[in-house]
C-alpha positions in Angstrom: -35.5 0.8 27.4 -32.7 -1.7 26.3 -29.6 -0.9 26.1 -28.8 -3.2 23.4 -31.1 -1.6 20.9 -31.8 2.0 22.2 -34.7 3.8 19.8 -33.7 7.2 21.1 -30.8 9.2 22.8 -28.7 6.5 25.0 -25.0 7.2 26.2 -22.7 4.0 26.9 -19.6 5.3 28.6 -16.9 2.7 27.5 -13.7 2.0 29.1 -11.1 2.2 26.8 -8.2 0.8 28.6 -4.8 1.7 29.8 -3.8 2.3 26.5 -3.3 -1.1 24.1 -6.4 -1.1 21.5 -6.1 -4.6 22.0 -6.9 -5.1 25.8 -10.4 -2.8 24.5 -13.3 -5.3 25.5 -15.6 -7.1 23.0 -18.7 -5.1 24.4 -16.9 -2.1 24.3 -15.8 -3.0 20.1 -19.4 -3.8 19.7 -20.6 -0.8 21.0 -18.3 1.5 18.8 -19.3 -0.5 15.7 -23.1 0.9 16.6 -22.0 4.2 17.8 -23.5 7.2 15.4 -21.4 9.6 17.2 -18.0 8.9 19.8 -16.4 11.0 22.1 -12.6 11.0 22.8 -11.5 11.2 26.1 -8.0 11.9 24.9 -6.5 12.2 21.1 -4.6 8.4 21.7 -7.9 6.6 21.7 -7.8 7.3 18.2 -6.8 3.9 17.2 -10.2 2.6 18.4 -12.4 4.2 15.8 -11.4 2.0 13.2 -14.4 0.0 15.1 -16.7 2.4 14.6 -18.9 2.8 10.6 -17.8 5.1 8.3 -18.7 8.5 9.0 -19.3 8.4 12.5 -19.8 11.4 13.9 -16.7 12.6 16.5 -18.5 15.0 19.3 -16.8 17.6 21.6 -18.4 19.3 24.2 -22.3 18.7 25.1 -22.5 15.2 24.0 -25.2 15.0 26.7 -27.4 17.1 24.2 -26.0 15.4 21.0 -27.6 12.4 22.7 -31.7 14.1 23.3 -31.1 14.4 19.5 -31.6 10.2 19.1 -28.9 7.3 18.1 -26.8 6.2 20.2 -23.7 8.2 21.4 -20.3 6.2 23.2 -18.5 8.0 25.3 -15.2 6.2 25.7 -13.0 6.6 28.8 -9.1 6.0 29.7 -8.7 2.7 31.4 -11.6 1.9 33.5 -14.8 4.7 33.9 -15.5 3.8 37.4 -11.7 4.2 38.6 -10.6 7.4 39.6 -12.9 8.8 36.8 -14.6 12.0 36.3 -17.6 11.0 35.0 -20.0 11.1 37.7 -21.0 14.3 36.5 -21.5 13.8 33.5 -23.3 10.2 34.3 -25.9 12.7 36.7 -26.1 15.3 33.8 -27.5 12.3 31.7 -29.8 11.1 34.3 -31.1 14.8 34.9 -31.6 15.2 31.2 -34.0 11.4 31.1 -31.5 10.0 28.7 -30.9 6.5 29.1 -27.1 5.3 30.3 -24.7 2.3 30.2 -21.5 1.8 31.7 -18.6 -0.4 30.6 -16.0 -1.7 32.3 -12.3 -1.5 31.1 -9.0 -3.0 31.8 -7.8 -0.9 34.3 -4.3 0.6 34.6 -3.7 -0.3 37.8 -3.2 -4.5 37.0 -2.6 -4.2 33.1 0.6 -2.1 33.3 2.3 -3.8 36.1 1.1 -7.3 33.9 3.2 -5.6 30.4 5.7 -4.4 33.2 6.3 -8.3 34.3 5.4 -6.8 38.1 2.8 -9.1 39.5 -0.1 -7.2 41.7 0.0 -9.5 44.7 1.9 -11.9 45.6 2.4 -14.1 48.7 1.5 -11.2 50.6 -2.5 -10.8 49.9 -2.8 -7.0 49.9 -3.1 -4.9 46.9 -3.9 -1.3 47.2 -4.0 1.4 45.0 -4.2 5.3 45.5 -4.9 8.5 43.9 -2.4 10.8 44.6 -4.1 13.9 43.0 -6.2 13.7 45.9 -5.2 14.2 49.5 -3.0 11.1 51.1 -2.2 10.4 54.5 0.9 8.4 53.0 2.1 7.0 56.4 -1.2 4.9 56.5 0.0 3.5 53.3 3.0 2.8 54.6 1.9 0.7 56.7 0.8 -1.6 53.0 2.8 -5.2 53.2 1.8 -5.9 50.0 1.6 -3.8 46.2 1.0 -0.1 46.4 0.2 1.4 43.0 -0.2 4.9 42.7 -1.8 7.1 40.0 -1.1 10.4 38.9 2.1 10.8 41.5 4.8 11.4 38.7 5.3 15.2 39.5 5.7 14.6 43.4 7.2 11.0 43.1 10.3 12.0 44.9 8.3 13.5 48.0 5.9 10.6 48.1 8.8 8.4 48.3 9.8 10.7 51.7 7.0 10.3 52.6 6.8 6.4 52.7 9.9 6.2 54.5 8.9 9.0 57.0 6.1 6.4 57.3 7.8 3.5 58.6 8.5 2.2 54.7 12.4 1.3 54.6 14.0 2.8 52.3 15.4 -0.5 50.2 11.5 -0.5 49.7 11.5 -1.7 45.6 9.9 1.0 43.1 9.3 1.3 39.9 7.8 3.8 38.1 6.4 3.5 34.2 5.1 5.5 31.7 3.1 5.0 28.5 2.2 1.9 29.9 0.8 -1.4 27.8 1.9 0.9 24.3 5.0 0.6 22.6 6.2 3.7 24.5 6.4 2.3 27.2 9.2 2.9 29.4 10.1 1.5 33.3 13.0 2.2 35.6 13.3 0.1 38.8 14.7 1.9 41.7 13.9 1.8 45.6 12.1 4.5 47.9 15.6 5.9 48.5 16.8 5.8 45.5 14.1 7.7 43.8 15.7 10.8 42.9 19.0 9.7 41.8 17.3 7.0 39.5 14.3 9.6 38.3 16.4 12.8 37.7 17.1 12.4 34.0 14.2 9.8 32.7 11.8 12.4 31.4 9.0 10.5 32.7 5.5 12.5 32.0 1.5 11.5 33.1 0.3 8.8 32.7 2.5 6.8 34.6 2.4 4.7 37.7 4.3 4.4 41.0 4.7 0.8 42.0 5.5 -0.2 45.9 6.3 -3.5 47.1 8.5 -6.6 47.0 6.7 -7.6 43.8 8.6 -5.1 41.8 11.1 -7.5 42.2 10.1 -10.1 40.2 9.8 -8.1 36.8 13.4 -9.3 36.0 12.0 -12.8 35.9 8.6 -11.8 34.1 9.5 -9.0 31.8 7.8 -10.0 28.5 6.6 -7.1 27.0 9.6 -4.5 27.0 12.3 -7.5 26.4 10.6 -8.2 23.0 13.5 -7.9 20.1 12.0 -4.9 18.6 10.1 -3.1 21.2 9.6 0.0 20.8 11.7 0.2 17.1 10.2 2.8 14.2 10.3 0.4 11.2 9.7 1.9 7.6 7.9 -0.4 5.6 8.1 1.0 1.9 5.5 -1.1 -0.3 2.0 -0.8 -1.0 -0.9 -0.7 1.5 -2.4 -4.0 0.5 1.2 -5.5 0.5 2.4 -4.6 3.8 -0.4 -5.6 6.0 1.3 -9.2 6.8 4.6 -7.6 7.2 3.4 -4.8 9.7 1.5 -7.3 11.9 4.4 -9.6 12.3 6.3 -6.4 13.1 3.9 -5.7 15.7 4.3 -8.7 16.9 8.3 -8.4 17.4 7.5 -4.9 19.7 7.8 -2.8 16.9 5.7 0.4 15.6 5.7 0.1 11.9 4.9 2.5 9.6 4.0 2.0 5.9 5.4 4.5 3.1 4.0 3.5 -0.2 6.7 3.7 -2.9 5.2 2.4 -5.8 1.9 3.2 -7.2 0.2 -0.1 -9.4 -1.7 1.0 -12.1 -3.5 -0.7 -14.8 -1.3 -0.9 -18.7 -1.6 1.9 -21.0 -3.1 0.5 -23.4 -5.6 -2.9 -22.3 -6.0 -5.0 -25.5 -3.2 -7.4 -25.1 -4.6 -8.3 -21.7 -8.2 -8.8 -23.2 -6.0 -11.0 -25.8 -4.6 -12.8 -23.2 -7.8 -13.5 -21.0 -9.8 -14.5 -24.6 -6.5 -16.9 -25.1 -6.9 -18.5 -21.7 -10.4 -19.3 -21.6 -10.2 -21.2 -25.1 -7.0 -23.1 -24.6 -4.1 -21.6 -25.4 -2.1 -22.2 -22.5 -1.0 -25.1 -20.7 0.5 -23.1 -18.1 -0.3 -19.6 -16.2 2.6 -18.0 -13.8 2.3 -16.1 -11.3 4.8 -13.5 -10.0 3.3 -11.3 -8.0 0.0 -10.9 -5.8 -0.1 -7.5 -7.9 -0.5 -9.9 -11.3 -3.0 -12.2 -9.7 -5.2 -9.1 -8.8 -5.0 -7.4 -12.6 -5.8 -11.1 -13.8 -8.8 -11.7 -11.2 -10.3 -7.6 -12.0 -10.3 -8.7 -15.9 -11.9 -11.9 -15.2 -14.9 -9.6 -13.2 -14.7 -7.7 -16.1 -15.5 -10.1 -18.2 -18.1 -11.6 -15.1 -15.6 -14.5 -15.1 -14.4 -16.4 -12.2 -11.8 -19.1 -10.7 -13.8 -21.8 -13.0 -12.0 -20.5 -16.0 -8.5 -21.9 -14.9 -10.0 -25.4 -15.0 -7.5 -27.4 -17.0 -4.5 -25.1 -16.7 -1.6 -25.6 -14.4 -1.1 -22.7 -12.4 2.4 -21.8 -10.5 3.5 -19.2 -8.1 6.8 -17.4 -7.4 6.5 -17.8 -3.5 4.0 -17.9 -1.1 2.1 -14.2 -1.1 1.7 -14.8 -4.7 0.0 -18.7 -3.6 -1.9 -17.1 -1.0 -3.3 -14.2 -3.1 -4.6 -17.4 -5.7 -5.9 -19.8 -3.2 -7.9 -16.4 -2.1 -9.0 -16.1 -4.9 -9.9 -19.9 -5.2 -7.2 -21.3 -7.4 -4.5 -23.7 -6.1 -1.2 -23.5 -7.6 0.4 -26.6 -9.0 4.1 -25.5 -8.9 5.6 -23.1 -6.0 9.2 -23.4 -5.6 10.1 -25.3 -2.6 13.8 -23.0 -2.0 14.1 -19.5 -3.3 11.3 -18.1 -3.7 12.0 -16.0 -7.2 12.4 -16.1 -10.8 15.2 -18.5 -10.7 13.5 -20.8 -8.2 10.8 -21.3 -9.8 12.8 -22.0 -13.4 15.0 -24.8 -11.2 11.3 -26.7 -10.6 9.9 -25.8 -13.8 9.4 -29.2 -15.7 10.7 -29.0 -19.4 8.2 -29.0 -22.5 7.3 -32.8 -23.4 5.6 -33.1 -26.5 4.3 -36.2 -25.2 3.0 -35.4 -22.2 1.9 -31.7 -23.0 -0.7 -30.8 -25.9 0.8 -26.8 -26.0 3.7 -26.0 -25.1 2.4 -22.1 -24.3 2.7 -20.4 -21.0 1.1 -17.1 -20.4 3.2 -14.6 -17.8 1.3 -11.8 -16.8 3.6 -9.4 -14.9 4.5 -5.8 -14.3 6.0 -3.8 -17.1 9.4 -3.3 -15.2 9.9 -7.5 -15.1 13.3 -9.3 -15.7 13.6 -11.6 -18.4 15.1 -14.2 -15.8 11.7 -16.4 -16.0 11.3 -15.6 -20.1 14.4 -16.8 -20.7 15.0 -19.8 -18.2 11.0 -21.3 -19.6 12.5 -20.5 -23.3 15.9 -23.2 -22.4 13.2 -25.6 -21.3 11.1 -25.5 -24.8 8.3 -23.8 -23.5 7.2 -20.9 -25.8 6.1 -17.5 -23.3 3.5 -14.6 -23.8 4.6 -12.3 -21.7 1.9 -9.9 -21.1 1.8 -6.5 -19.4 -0.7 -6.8 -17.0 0.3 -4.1 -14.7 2.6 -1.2 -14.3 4.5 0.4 -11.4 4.8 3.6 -10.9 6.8 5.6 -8.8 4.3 7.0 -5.6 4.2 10.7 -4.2 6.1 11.7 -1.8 5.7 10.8 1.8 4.6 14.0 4.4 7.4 16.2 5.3 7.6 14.6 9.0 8.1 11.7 7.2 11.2 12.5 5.0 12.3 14.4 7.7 12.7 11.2 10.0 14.2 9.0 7.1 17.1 11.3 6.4 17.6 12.4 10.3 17.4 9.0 11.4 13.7 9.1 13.1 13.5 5.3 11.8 14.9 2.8 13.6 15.3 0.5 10.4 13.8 0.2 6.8 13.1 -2.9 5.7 13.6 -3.0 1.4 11.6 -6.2 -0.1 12.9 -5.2 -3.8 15.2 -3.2 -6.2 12.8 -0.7 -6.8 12.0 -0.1 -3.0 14.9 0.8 -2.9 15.2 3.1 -5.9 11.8 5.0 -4.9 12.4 5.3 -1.7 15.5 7.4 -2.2 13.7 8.7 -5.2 10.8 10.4 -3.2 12.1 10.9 -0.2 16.1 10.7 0.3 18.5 8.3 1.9 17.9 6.8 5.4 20.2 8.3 7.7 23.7 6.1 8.7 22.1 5.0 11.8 19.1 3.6 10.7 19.5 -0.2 10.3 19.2 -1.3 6.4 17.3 -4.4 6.1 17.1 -6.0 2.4 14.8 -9.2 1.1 17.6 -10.9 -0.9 21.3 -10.3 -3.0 19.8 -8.5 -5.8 17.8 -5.8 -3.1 21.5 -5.6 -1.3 23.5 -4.5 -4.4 20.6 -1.9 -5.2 21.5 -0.3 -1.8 25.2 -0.8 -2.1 24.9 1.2 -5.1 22.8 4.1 -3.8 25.7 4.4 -1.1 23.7 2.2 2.0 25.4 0.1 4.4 23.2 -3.1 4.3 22.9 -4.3 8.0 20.2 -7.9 7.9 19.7 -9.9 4.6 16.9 -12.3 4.8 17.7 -16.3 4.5 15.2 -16.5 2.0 13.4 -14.2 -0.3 10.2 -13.7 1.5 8.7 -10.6 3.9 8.3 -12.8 6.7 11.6 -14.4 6.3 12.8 -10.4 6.1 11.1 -9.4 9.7 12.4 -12.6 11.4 16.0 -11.8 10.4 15.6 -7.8 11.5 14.2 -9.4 14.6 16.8 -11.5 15.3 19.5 -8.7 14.9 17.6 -6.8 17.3 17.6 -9.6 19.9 21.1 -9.8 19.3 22.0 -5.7 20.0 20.0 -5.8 22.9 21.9 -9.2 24.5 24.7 -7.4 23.3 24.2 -4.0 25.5 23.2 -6.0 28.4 26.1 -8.5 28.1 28.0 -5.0 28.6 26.1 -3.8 31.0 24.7 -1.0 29.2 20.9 -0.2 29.0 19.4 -1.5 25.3 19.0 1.7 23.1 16.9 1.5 19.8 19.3 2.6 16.4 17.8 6.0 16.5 18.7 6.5 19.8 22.0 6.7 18.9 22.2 9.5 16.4 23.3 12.7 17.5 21.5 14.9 19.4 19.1 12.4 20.3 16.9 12.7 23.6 19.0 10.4 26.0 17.3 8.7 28.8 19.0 7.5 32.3 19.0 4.7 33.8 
């Protein structure tokens, strides 16, 4: 039978990787999004079921005879299933029970950490070995190794293995280094030497897995570290805003090294009372307005659900001139397939957009009517600044914002006992409900605000702001928190210090060595 479309019971055990969902193979994601049932090898292959349908089924114990039962079951493995694995068994008790089998390869540990640890696995020295140290070694014959020697599962006896080496001809300026959590953002390397080992090793709290790295190679990761130089590696950033408005923002986050984490604040919900947005969507199909504004992604949405509600669609904007307060608000329209005519070329708000506005020409416009649909808690910057320029507003209510619940009690606890290494505010009333539901951030935790307005809101509430964007955007906002934690870390090694996240710094907080 055919592994790509089994009829009954088949098992694919899939390599999951050293520990990055990313480095997860494309057979291996196609697998999981087929997969009626998964087994976890370990609880941090979690991550990879957002592959899989909705509702798979998660299996402990006898998958083996979950599998007789029909469908097809994926067994997923860390890092690679046919390296050091203990599968065999299970591999036989599959063939013994007639049910079909696949294997899949994964990234293996062994080359991906070293690669996110800038150590190359061979160099001009073609040999590249790699042990088990779980199992009996005779470490003097791997002593005798010229090139990379990369050991698994030696953490606990790293110190004697290191004796051992040098007992074994290995001198003892021999470069190590030794890293846990490896290719995730916990990841964590010290660089030491075979004689060094227990001095450098005595207060780092390393834990499995981790690797032992051997070999002139190690000392090239100060020329090819990529991974654990990044500006934010390793950071906890609070992003308080809505799901469907932090997804950008968390991905260029991850993209700085960081591990985001997104708190809704504020609950949208639709107005209390619907008739003067049916008023409004009647008044923009037969020509009232000349203009539509945009100032929020949140208004384009309630706009674009009436318009299904009415089974209307982008078509109904022909002849209107459409404008957006910045360029989440254009994107959210040209997704829904509208191209704004107006978007503020320099601050992206209220007041930018009023700056661009053109004024009402009788001669050149027919109506002089613009329809705002915005959230019930708007400023009457845009009302006002349109009004100056002869233009006559509806301002509709086309949403409200509500204050969300509050986050889990791990949560709260970490914002006020400075588990966060910064929060990043993209408005006022971030700011407002994030104290609101869950307390102030604690005085380490680095304050990061959108604009002036977002910064006097956390002035008031008693927070020391730390980064200010250079314009009023979320993007703009993680570059800037970036760039401030490029600058600590040049900083600390300027001084010759060891980088330390802001959370790291609180007190009582676990202290690594060097």
């Amino acid at each position: 039978m055919s592994s790509d479309s089994p009829t009954s019971g088949f098992v694919a055990f899939v390599g999951a990787g050293p520990g990055d969902p990313n480095l997860l193979t494309l057979r291996a994601a196609e697998l999981l999004g087929r997969a009626d049932a998964v087994v976890l090898d370990e609880e941090a292959q979690a991550p990879l079921l957002h592959h899989c349908r909705e509702g798979v089924e998660i299996v402990e114990g006898d998958f083996v005879k979950r599998a007789k039962g029909g469908g097809l079951v994926v067994r997923l493995c860390a890092g690679d299933p046919m390296l050091f694995s203990s599968i065999i068994e299970e591999v036989a008790a599959c063939a013994a029970a007639e049910v079909d089998f696949e294997i899949v390869p994964g990234v293996p540990p062994a080359t991906a950490v070293l690669t996110y640890a800038g150590i190359p696995a061979a160099t001009s020295v073609p040999e590249f070995r790699v042990v088990d140290a779980s199992q009996e070694q005779d470490w003097a014959v791997h002593a005798a190794c010229r090139g990379t020697l990369v050991i698994y599962h030696g953490i606990d006896d790293a110190v004697a293995i290191g004796k051992a080496l040098i007992a074994g001809g290995k001198p003892d300026t021999t470069p190590v280094a030794v890293s846990s959590g490896g290719t995730t953002t916990e990841q964590y390397t010290v660089v030491s030497s075979l004689g060094r080992l227990q001095v450098d090793l005595k207060h780092a709290g390393f834990t499995e897995p981790a690797l032992i790295v051997v070999g002139e190679a190690v000392t090239l990761r100060d020329k090819l570290s990529w991974f654990e130089t990044k500006p934010l590696f390793g950071w906890r950033v609070l992003v308080p805003r809505t799901k469907e408005q932090s997804r950008s923002l968390s991905d260029q986050l991850v993209a700085y090294g960081a591990v985001p984490e997104e708190v809704p604040t504020i609950s949208v919900e639709p107005p209390r009372t619907p008739q003067q947005m049916d008023r409004a969507i009647k008044g923009l199909v037969t020509g009232r307005y000349e203009w539509v504004a945009f100032t929020s992604a949140n208004a384009v949405k309630a706009v674009r659900e009436k318009f299904e509600e009415y089974g209307l669609d982008a078509r109904a904007f022909a002849g209107l001139k459409v404008a957006a307060v910045g360029d989440a608000t254009a994107r959210a329209l040209v997704e829904f397939g509208v191209k704004p005519d107006l978007l503020p070329s320099g601050e992206q708000s209220s007041e930018g957009l009023v700056a661009e506005w053109p004024p009402y020409d009788s001669m050149l416009d027919p109506i002089n009517r613009v329809l705002l649909p915005r959230a019930d808690i708007s400023t009457d910057t845009l009302v006002a600044g349109l009004t100056e320029l002869g233009w006559e507003c509806d301002d509709v209510t086309a949403y409200r914002t509500v204050r969300a619940a509050p986050p889990p009690a791990p949560i709260r606890e970490a914002i006020k006992g400075g588990g966060f290494d910064a929060v990043l505010f993209t408005s006022s009333s971030t700011v407002r409900n994030l104290v609101g539901i869950a307390g102030k951030p604690h005085n380490v935790t680095v304050i990061a605000v959108i604009g002036p307005q977002t910064a006097k809101t956390a002035e008031e509430f008693g927070l020391r702001v730390d980064v200010m964007a250079d314009r009023p955007s979320a993007s703009a906002l993680a570059s800037a928190v970036a760039e401030y934690g490029a600058k600590q870390r040049q900083a600390a090694l300027a001084a010759g210090d060891t980088p330390r996240r802001p959370s790291q710094n609180r007190r009582g907080a676990r202290r690594r060595g060097k």
